[in-house]
FIKEDO-9095 format. One record per residue (C-alpha): residue number from 1; residue in three letters; x negated, y, z negated. Coordinates in nm, 4 decimals. Example, Ala and Ser with C-alpha at 12.3 -4.5 7.8 and 13.67 -1.06 7.14 Angstrom:
<nodes>
<1,'ALA',<-1.2300,-0.4500,-0.7800>>
<2,'SER',<-1.3670,-0.1060,-0.7140>>
</nodes>
This chain:
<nodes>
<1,'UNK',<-1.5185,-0.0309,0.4925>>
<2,'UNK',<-1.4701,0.2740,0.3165>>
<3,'UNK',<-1.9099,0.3755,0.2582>>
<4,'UNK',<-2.0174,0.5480,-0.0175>>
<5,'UNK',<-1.9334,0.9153,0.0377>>
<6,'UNK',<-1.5832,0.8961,0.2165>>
<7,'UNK',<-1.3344,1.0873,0.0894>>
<8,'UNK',<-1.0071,0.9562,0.1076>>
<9,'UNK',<-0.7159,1.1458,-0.0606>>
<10,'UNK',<-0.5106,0.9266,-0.2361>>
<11,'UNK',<-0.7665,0.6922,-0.3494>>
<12,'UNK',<-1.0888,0.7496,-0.6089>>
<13,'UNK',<-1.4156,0.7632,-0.4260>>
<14,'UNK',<-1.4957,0.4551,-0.4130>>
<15,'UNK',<-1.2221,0.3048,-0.5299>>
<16,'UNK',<-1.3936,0.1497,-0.8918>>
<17,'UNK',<-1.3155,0.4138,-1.1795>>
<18,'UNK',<-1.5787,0.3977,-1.4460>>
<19,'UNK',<-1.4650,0.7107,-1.6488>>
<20,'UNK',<-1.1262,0.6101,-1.7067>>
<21,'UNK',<-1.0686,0.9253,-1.9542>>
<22,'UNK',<-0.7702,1.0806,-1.7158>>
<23,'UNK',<-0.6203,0.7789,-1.5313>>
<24,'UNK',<-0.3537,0.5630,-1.6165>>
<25,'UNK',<-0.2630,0.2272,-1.5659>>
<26,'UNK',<-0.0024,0.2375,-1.2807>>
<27,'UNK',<0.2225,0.0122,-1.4913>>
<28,'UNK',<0.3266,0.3067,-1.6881>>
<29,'UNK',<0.5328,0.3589,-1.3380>>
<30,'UNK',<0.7964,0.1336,-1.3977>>
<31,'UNK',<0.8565,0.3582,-1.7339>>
<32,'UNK',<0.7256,0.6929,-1.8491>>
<33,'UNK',<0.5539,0.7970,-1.5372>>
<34,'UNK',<0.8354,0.7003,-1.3086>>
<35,'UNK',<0.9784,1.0519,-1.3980>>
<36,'UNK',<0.6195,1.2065,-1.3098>>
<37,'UNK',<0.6122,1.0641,-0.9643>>
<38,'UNK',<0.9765,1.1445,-0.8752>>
<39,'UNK',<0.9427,1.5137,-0.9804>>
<40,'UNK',<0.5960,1.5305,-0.8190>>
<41,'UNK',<0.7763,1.4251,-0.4635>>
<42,'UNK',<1.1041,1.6564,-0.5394>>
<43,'UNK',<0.8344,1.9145,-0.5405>>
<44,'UNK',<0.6411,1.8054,-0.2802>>
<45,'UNK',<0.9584,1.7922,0.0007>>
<46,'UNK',<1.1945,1.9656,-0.1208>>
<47,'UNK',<1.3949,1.6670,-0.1317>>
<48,'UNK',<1.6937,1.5425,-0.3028>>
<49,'UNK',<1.6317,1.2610,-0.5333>>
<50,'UNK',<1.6961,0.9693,-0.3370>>
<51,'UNK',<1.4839,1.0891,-0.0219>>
<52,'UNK',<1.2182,1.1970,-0.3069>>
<53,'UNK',<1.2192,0.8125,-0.4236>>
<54,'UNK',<1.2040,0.7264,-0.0604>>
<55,'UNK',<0.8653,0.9355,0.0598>>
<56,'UNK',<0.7449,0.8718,-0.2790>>
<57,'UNK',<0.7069,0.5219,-0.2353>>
<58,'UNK',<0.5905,0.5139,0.1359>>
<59,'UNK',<0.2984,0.7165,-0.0127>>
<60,'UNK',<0.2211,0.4806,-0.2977>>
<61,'UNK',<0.2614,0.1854,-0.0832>>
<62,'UNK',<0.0715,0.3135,0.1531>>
<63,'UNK',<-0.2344,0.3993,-0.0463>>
<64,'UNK',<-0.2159,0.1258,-0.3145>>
<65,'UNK',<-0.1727,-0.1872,-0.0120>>
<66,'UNK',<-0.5073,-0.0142,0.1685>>
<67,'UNK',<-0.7695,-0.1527,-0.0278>>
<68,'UNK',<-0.6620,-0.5253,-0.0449>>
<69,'UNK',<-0.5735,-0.5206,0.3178>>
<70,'UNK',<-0.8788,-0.4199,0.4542>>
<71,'UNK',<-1.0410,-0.6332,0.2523>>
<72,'UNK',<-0.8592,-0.9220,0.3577>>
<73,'UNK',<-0.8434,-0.8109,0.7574>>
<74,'UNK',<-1.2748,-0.7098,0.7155>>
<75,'UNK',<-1.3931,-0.9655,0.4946>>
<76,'UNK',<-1.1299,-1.2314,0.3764>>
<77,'UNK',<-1.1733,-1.0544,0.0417>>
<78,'UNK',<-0.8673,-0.8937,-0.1835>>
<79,'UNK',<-0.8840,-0.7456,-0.4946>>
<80,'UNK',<-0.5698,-0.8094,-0.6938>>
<81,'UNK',<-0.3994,-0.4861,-0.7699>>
<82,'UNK',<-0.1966,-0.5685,-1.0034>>
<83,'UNK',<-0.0294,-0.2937,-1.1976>>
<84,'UNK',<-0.2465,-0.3523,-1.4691>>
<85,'UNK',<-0.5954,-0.3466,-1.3241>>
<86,'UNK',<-0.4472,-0.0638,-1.0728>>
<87,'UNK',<-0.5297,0.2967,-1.1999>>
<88,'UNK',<-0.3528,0.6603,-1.1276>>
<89,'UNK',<-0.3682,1.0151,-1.2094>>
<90,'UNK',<-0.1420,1.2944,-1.0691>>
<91,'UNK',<-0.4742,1.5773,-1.1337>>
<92,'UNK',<-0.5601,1.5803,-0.7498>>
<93,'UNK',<-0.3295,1.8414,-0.5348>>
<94,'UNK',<-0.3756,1.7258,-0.3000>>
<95,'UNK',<-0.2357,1.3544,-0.2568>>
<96,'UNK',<0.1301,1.2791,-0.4206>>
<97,'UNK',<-0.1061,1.0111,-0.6723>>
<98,'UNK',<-0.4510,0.9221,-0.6364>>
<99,'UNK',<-0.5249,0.5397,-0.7238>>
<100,'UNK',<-0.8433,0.3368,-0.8329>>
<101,'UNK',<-0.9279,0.0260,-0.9632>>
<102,'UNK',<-1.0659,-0.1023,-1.2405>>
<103,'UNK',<-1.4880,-0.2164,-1.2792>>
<104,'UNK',<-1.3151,-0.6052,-1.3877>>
<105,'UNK',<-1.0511,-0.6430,-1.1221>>
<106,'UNK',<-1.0535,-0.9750,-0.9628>>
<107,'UNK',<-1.1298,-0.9989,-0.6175>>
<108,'UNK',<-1.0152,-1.3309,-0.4584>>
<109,'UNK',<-1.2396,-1.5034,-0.2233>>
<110,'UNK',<-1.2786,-1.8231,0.0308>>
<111,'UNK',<-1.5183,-2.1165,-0.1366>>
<112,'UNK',<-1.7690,-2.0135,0.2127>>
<113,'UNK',<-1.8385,-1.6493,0.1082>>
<114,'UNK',<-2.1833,-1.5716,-0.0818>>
<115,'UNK',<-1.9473,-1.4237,-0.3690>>
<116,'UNK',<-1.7969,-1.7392,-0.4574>>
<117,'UNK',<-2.1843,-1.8520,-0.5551>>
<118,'UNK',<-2.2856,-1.5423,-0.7352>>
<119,'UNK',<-2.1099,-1.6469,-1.0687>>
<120,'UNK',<-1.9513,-1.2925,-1.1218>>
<121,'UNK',<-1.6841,-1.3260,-1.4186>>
<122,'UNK',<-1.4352,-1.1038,-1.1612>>
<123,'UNK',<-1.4638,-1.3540,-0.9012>>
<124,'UNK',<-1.1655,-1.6000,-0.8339>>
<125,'UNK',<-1.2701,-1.8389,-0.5834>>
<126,'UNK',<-0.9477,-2.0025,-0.3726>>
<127,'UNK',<-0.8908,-2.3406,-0.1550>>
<128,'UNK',<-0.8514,-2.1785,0.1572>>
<129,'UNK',<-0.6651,-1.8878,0.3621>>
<130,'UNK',<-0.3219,-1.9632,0.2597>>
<131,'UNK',<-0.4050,-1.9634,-0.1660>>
<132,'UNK',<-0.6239,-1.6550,-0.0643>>
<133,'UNK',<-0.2978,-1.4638,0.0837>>
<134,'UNK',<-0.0760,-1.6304,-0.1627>>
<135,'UNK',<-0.3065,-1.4050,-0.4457>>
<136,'UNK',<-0.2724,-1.0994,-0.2327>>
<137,'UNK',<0.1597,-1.1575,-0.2456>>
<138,'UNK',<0.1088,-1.2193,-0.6500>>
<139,'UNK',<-0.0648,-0.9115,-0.7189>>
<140,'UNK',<0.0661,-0.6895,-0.5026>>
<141,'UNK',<0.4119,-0.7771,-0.4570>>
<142,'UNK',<0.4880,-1.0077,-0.7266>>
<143,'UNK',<0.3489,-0.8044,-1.0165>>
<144,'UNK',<0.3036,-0.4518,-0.8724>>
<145,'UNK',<0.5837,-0.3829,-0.6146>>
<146,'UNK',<0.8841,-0.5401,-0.7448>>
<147,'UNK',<0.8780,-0.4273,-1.0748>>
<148,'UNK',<0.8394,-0.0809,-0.9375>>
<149,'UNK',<1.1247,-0.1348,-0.6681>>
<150,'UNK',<1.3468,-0.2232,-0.9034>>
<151,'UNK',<1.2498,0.0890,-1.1189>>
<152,'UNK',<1.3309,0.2936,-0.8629>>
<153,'UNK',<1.5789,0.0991,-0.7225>>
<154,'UNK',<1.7514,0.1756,-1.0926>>
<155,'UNK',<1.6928,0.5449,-1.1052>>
<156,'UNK',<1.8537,0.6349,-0.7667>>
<157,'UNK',<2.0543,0.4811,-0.5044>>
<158,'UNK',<1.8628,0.3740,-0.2525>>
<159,'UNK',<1.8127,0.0141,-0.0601>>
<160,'UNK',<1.5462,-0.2073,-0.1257>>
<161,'UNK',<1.5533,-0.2729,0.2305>>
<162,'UNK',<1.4835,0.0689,0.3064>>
<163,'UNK',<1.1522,0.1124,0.0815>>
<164,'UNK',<1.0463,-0.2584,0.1770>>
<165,'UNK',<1.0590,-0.1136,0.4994>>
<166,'UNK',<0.8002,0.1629,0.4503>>
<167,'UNK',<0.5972,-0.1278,0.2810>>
<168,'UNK',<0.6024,-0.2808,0.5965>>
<169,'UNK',<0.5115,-0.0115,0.8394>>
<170,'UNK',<0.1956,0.1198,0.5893>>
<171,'UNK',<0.0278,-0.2422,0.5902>>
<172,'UNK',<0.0934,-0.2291,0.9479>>
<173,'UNK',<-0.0521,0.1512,1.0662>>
<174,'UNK',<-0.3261,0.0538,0.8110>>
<175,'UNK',<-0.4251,-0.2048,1.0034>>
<176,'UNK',<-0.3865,-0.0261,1.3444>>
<177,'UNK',<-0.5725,0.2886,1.2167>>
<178,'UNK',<-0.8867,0.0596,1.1032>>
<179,'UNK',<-0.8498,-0.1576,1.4495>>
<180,'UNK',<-1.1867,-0.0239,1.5707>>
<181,'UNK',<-1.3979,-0.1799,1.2753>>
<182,'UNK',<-1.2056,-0.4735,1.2275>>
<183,'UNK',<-1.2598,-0.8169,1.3726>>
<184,'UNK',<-0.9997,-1.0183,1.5568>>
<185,'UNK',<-0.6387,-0.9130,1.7018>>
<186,'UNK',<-0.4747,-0.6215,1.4611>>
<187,'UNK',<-0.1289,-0.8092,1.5938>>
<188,'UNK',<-0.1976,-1.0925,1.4523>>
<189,'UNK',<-0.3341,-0.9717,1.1176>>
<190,'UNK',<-0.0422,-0.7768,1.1122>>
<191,'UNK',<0.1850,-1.0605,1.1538>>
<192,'UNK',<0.0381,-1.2739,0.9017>>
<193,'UNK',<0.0320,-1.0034,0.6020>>
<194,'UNK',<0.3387,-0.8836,0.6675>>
<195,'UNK',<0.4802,-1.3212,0.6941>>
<196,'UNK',<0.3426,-1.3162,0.3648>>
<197,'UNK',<0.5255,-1.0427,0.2047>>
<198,'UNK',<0.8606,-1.1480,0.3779>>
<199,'UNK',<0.9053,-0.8106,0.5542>>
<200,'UNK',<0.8130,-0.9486,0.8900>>
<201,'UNK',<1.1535,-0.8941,1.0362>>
<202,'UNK',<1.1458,-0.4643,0.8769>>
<203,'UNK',<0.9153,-0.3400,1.1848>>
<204,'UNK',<0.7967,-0.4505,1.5374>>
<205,'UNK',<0.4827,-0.3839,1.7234>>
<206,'UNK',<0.5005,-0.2078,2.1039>>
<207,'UNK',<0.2969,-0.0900,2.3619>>
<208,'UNK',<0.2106,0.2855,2.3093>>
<209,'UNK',<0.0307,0.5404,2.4578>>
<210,'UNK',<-0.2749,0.4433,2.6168>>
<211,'UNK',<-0.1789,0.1065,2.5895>>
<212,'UNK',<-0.2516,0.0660,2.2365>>
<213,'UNK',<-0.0210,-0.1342,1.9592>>
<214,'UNK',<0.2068,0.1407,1.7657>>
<215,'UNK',<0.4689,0.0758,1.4817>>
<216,'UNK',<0.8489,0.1049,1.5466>>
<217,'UNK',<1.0423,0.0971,1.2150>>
<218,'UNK',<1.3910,-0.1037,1.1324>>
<219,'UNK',<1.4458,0.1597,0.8852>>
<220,'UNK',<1.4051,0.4714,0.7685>>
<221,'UNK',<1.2321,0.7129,0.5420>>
<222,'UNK',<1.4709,0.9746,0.5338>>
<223,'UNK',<1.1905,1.1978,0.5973>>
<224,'UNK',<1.4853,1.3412,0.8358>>
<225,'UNK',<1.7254,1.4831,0.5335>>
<226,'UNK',<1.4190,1.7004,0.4314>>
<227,'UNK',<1.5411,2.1348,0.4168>>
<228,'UNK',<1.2944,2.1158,0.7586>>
<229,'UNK',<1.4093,1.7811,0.8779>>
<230,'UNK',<1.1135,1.5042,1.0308>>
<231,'UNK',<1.1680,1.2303,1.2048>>
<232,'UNK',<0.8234,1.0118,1.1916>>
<233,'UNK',<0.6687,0.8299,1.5067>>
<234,'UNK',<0.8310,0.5259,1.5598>>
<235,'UNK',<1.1145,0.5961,1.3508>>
<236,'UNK',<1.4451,0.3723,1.3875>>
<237,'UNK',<1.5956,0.7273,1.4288>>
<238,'UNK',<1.6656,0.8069,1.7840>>
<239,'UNK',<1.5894,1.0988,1.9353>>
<240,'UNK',<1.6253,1.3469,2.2311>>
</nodes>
């Protein structure tokens, strides 16, 4: 999906970090690197603390989702990016974070794909499509997102509803961006991931330009209480 040479900022080239010297786990989020990514996005915007928390985690969401959506949408393959096996480092100036993965994440898989025969010890082999997206709600959501949400959720006052909702719309535009190279309908890929996640309800999909799906949010960033104010495509946010 991603080939050998792209360059993607906000993720390590090729998403497997071997020299983990300067990363860190991404669990150290939820306590003394919380701080680090909060200041990081003050500086970044501009932004009061609670729209900081906000663009903050539409960017981590964003970047961290990509990898075990693709998978899943390309090849019915997720790696489980849990906070533990999930890497960061704040070096690049890029990105707010860049993320990796570690060599020995697990990367679930269907009992038909040539993986599930190869005996690899990072290999876990499911029943069939529903235990396969079950793992990708575990790792992801289970024990990666909500401990951070709650983190966050604890440092500032903003609603959950509100950064679920960015969740939402980055599985969603990462789908739509990748539509060309993926098989079957992005809609309905869409609809499943975001069914399994329970955030189904926090965006809908519309006819845009040229025809093509687009993303109208339920909720907002805040990207619009920024000193120079933004109000994102397909924002809930209306207008002239």
């Amino acid at each position: 999906m991603f080939g050998t040479s792209t360059q993607l900022p906000g993720l390590a080239p090729d998403l497997i970090v071997h020299d983990q010297t300067a990363w860190s786990s991404t669990a150290e989020l939820t306590g003394v690197h919380l701080e680090t990514l909060l200041d990081s996005a003050s500086r970044r915007w501009n932004a009061q603390p609670h729209a900081a928390a906000a663009l903050a985690w539409k960017a981590y969401t964003y970047w961290l989702t990509l990898p075990a959506v693709l998978g899943w949408a390309s090849a019915r393959r997720v790696p489980l990016l849990t906070a533990r096996d999930t890497l960061m480092h704040f070096d690049d100036p890029r990105p707010l974070i860049t993320l990796g993965v570690r060599p020995s994440i697990p990367v679930a898989v269907l009992p038909s794909d040539p993986l599930a025969l190869s005996g690899l010890p990072q290999v876990r082999v499911v029943a069939d499509e529903d235990a396969l997206l079950a793992e990708f709600r575990r790792a992801i959501l289970d024990e990666h997102l909500t401990p951070l949400l709650e983190a966050i959720h604890g440092r500032v006052r903003l609603g959950k509803r509100t950064l679920l909702g960015s969740l939402a719309s980055g599985i969603a535009y990462g789908v739509l961006r990748s539509a060309d190279v993926l098989p079957g309908s992005s809609a309905e890929s869409i609809d499943r991931l975001l069914g399994t996640l329970g955030v189904r309800d926090l965006i809908e999909l519309y006819s845009g330009r040229g025809g093509k799906l687009d993303v109208r949010r339920k909720t907002c960033c805040l990207a619009f209480t920024l000193p120079q104010p933004k109000v994102c495509p397909g924002c809930c946010i209306k207008t002239p």
